[in-house]
Each structure stands twice: as structure tokens, then as C-alpha cells.
N, C-alpha and C positions, 0 to 999 in steps of 0.2 A: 504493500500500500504506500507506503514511503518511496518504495524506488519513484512506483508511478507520478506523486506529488512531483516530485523532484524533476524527472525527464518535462514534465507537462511545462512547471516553472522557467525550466532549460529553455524550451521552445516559446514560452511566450517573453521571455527576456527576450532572446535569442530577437524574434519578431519585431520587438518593440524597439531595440537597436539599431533595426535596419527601417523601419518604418516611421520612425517618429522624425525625423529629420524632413523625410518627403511630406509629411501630415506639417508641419508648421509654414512649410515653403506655401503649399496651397492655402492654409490658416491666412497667411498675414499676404497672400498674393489677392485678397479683400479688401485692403486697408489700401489708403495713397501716402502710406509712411515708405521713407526712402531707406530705411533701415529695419532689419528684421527684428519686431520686440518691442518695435512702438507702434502699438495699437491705436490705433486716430479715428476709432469707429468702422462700421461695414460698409464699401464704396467697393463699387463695382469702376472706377475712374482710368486703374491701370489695364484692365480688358478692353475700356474704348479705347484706351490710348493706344494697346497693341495693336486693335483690327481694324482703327479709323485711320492709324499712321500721325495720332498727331502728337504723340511724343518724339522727341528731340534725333533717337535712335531708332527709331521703331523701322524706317526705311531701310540701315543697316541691317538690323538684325533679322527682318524678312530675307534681305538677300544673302544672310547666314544660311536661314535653314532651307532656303531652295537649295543653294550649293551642297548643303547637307545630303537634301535627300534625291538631288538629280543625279551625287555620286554614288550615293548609297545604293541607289537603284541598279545603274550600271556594272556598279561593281560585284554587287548580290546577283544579277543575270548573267556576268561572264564566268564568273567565278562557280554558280550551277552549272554551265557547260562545262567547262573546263573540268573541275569535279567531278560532274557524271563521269564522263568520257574517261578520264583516270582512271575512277574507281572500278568502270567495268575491263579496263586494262589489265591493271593489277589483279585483279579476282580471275580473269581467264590466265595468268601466267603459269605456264607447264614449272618450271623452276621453282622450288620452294623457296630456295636461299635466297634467289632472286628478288620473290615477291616479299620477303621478309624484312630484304634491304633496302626495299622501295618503302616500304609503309612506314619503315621505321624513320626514313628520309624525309617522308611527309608529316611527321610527328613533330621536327625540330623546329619549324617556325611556331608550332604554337604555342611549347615551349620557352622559345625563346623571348628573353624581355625585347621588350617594344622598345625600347630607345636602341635596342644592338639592331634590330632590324630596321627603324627608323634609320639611323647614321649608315648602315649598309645601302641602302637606297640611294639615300641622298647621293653617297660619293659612288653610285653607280650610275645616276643619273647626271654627273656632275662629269664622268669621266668620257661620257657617251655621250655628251652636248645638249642633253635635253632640258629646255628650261621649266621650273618649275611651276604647276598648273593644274587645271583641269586633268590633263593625261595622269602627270604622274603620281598625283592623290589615288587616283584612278586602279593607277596599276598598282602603288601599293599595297592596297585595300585586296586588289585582286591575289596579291602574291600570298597577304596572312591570311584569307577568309575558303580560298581553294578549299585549303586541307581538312580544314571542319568540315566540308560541304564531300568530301570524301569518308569521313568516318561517318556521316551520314546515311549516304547512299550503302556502302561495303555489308553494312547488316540486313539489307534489303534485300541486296545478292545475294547473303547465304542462304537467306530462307526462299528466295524461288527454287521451282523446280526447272532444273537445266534442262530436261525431256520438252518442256514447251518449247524452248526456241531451236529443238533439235528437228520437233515434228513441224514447224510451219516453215521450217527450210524443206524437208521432204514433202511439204505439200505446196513447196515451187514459190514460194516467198521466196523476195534476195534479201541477201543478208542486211540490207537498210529497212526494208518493207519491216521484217519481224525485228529488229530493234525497236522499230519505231512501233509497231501492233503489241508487241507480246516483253520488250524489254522494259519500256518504257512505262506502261501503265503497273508493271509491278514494283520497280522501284520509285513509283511516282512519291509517295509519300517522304521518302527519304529527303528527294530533290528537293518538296517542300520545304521540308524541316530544314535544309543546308541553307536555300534560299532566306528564309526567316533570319536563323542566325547570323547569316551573311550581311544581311541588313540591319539587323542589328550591329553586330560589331563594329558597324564600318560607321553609322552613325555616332557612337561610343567611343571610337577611336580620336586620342587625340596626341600622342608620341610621334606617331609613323607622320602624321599630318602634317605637324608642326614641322618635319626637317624633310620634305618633299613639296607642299606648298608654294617654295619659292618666295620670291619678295614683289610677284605683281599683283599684291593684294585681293588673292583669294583668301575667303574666312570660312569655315564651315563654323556651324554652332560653338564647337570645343575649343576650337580655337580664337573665338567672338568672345568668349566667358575667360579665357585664359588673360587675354587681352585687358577684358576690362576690369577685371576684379586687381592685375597691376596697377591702374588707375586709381586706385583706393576706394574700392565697393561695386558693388555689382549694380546696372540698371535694373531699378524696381520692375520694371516690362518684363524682366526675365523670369521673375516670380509665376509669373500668369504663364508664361510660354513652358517653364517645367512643368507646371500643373495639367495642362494642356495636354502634352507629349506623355506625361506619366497616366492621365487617364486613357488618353486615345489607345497607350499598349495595353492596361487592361482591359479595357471593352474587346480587344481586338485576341487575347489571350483566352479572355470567357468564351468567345465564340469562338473561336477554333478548337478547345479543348469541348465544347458540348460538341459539336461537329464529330471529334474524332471520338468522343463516346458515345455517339448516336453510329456511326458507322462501326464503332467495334461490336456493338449488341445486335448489327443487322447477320 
């Protein structure tokens, strides 16, 4: 009975440690106090300010998180290709050793801290002439979020049965027809799931950002926040734009996780 108290306690500390921080950012993203903790009554002032544009920032910081999420996107759709296509590489390889040296090659960026892959980047892209930008936020994003998008997929493959894509070759499929008919709709969930996280991360991401970004004043979100809070405090707008972003991934969590329990009960 004790143990139970205790684990239960565990997890609602545990909860409250990670949640009570986001629960006051929305708390006082109400008030049109410039500081977090002075309460100046319930005002909705910094939500118009965000979506009318007519705070000081408000123009910057919209064109933070499009940059945010027009990278995110690109980078969460190349990074599913590339992923897939890997992962079903790796999983048909005859050589054990082989496939074991691959996987374990694709383990080390995620691994690896973000400022070593960040500074890696950079002076790859510094050494190959490419100036910093759109692209090479791009591709970095792409280089660390592949390989999640591989552990992904690889448990999809083990649980198909290899006889389907043996039998719609022998009933005169080419081998792109049944990837695309019979490979593809079984590991579909995985792709999902690599996609999601892939967008996530890459939203998230602000090490690899900051030293591939360049100096022609691209900003994504994390590095819009890094910026200003140097300035001595963060803009109030930001209040309302985390509250924003932290409900829209709930909403958008609840429905996908009743989705995939409604298709697991079918």
C-alpha cells in the first residue's frame, strides 16, 4: 500500500514539474503585464496584439514561425522519404554484419549532442560554399531527423509478412507497383509516426539552427526566443504564441491517439 502511495506521488510530482511551468506561461499569457508574476487582471490585449499585428514584434515573430514551420514541413517530408527508402534497404540486406553496421551508423546522430552536429554542419557547409539559409537549416534538420524516421519504419518491416510482396511480384506486379500497393500501406503507420516526430524535432531544434542559419537573417521560433530573451526579457506576444502551439499539439495528440485506438479495436 505504501509502495503504491509513493510510485503514485512519484508521478504526480514527476507531472507537476514538467507541467507547471507551461500552466503559468498560459496563466499570465491573460494579463498585458510585460513580466511573468505581475498579474494586472484578465485581458485578452496580448492575443489581439498577436493576430491583429499590432504589437511592436508581432510582424517579426509571425515570420519566425512560418520559417519555422515551412522548414519543418520540408524537412519532416524529405527526411520520411529518405527514411523509408533506408529503412527498407537495410531490412532486405543478405549480410548481417553489414546491416548491423548500418543501423548502428544510423544510431550516432541521434546520439550525438547537437552543438557537435551543429559545428559539423556549419564547417561543412562553410567548406563546400554554401551560404547559410533556407537550404541548409533544411538539410540539417534533414541529416538528424532521417534516422528517427528509420527506427520508425524498421519495426513495421519486421512485422509484415514478406510472402505478400513475394506473391504480387508473381502475380506480375513490378517491383515499384507492389512497393507502392502492398509495401507501402503496411509500413504506412511507421512513416506517420517518423513524419510527426520529424516535425516535431525540427520545430524544437535550436543548436543545429543557430550554426547553419547563416547571418542573412533567417529566424525560426528558437532562435527568435534565443535572441530576445539576450535583450533582457522575452516579448509578452510570446506568452500567447507558446500557449497556442502547446494546445494546438494537444488537440492534435488527443486525436491521433483516439484515431489509432479506434483502428486498433477494428
Amino acid at each position: 500500500m505504501m509502495k503504491k502511495i509513493l510510485a503514485k506521488s512519484y508521478l504526480y510530482l514527476l507531472l507537476l514539474v514538467l507541467y507547471a511551468p507551461i500552466a503559468i506561461i498560459i496563466l499570465f499569457s491573460f494579463t498585458n503585464s510585460k513580466s511573468i508574476g505581475d498579474w494586472r487582471g484578465f485581458s485578452l490585449d496580448l492575443y489581439a496584439n498577436m493576430f491583429t499585428g499590432q504589437a511592436a514584434h508581432s510582424t517579426t515573430i509571425a515570420r519566425a514561425v512560418v520559417n519555422t514551420l515551412v522548414i519543418a514541413v520540408a524537412a519532416a517530408a524529405i527526411s520520411t522519404l529518405l527514411g523509408t527508402i533506408a529503412a527498407v534497404g537495410i531490412f532486405n540486406m543478405r549480410n548481417r554484419n553489414l546491416r548491423q553496421a548500418i543501423q548502428f551508423t544510423n544510431n550516432i546522430p541521434m546520439i550525438n549532442p547537437d552543438i557537435i552536429t551543429g559545428i559539423s554542419l556549419f564547417l561543412l557547409f562553410v567548406s563546400i560554399g554554401i551560404s547559410g539559409g533556407y537550404i541548409t537549416v533544411t538539410l540539417a534538420h534533414v541529416a538528424f531527423c532521417t534516422p528517427y524516421v528509420v527506427l520508425n519504419v524498421m519495426p513495421r518491416l519486421a512485422r509484415m509478412n514478406p510472402n505478400i510482396y513475394e506473391a504480387a511480384l508473381d502475380l506480375g506486379a513490378t517491383p515499384m507497383t507492389a512497393f507502392r500497393k502492398v509495401i507501402i500501406p503496411e509500413i504506412k503507420p511507421g512513416m506517420v509516426s517518423g513524419f510527426l516526430l520529424s516535425f516535431t524535432l525540427s520545430i524544437d531544434d535550436f543548436a543545429v539552427t543557430l550554426f547553419t542559419k547563416g547571418s542573412n537573417g533567417l529566424e525560426t521560433l528558437s532562435t527568435y526566443i534565443y535572441a530576445d530573451a539576450r535583450k533582457g526579457g522575452l516579448t509578452p506576444e510570446l506568452r500567447c504564441l507558446a500557449a497556442v502551439i502547446f494546445l494546438t499539439v494537444l488537440v492534435l495528440l488527443l486525436v491521433f491517439n483516439r484515431r489509432s485506438n479506434r483502428l486498433a479495436k477494428q
